[in-house]
C-alpha positions in Angstrom: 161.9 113.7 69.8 163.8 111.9 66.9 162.8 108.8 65.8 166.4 107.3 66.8 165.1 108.3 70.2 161.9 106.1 70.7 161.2 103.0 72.2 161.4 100.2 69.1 158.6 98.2 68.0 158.8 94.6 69.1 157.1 93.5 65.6 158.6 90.9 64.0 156.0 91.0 60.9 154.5 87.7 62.4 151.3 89.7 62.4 148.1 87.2 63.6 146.0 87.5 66.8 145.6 83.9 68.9 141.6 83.9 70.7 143.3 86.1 74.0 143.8 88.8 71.2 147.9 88.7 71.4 149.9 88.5 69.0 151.8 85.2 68.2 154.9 87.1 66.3 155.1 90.5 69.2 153.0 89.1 71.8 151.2 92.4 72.4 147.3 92.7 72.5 145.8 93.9 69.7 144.8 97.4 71.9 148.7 97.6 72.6 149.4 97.4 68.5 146.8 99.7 67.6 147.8 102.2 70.5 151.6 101.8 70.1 152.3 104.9 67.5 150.5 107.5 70.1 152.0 105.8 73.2 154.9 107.6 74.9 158.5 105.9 75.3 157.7 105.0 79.5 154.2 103.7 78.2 156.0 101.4 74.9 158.7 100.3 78.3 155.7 99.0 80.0 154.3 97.2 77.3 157.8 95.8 76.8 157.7 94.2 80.2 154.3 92.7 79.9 155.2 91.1 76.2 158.2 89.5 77.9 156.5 88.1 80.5 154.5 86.5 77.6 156.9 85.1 75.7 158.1 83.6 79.2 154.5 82.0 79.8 154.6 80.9 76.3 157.4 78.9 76.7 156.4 76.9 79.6 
């Protein structure tokens, strides 16, 4: 696969855990950071959805 062809990082080099372990620049869990490079393109999708559903709550 070429690298054009993956799923983009959401990282916006705001890089610093809050105490649930997410991220307060990506809002992905520090597992989901650390796991992201090995993770296939419908796995990074997934994590996609569940960091915008976080930036949603963290709006409220």
């Amino acid at each position: 696969m070429k690298v054009a062809d993956k799923v983009r990082s959401p990282c916006v080099s705001i890089c610093a855990l809050d105490d649930n372990d997410t991220c307060v620049g990506c809002h992905r869990t520090g597992e989901e950071i650390t796991r992201w490079s090995s993770m296939s393109n419908e796995e990074r999708r997934e994590v996609l959805q569940k960091v915008a559903e976080r930036e949603r709550k963290a709006l409220i």
